[in-house]
N, C-alpha and C positions, 0 to 999 in steps of 0.2 A: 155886733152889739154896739153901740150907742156907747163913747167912751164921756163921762159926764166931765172931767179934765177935777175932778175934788178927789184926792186923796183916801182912801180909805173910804168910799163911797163910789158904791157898784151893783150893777146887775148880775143875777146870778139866777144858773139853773142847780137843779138839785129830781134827784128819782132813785129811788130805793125800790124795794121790792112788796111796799105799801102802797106809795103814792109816787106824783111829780110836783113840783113846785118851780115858781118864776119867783124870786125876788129882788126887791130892791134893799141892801144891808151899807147901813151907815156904822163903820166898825170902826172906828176914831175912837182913839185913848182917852184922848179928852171930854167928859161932859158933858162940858157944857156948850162946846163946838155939836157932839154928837145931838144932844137936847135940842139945839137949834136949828140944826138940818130937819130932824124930826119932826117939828113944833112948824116948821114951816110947810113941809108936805100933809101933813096932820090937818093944817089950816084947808084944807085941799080937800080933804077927805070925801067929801059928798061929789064932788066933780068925778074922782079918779073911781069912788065906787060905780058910778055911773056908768061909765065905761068898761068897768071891769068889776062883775055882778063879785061876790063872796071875799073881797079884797079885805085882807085881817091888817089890821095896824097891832105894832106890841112896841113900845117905847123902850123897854127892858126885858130883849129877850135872851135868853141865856142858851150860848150854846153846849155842845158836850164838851167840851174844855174849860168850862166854867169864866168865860170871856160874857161880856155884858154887852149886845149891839143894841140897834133899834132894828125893826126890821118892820117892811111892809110887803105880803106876800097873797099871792092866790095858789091854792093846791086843788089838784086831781085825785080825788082817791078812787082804790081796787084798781091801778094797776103796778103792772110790774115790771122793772127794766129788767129781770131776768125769763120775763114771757116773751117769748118774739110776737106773742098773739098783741100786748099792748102795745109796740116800739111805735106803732102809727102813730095808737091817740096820744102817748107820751108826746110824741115828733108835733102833733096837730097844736097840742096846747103849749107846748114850748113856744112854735112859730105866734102862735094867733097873740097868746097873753104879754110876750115881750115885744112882740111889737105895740100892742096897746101902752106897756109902760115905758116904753121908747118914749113913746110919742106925747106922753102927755108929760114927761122930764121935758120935754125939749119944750113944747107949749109954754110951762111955765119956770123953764128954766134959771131965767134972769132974775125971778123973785126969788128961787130955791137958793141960789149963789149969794143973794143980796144978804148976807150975814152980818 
């Protein structure tokens, strides 16, 4: 994975026994750092949906710890990491979707930075 060198600003996999998911989670203490990571991929938004069909933006997504990130994510649903029947397409869309948002961090990496 694609190490972005920003703090608290990371790629991440996730799969439960609902769905899979690829994200990109800006989880900065700070606001208005996190606001402006956001606000600048956000600026982005029609490019990176392009690329990556059902892509969810949430500026304020809260997780179960009751923590505040931003997050920008694609999910899989109906499978399950405890089906070995899914572990493929889990494996499939891991590979395929994080390398799409590798790649378009890095594309426009230096305006994402330009803070």
């Amino acid at each position: 994975m694609y190490d972005t060198k920003i703090k608290d600003f990371s790629f991440k996999f996730y799969a439960d026994n609902k769905k899979a998911e690829v994200s990109l989670n800006i989880e900065m203490s700070d606001e208005v750092y996190r606001n402006a990571y956001f606000e600048k991929i956000q600026s982005l938004e029609n490019l990176w949906k392009e690329e990556i069909p059902g892509l969810i933006f949430n500026e304020n997504f809260t997780l179960e710890n009751g923590k505040i990130i931003s997050k920008i994510w694609v999910e899989k649903m109906d499978v399950s990491l405890f089906n070995k029947n899914s572990w493929r397409d889990i494996f499939e869309f891991f590979v395929e979707n994080m390398e799409k948002m590798e790649i378009l961090f890095f594309e426009y990496e230096d305006y994402i930075k330009d803070i």
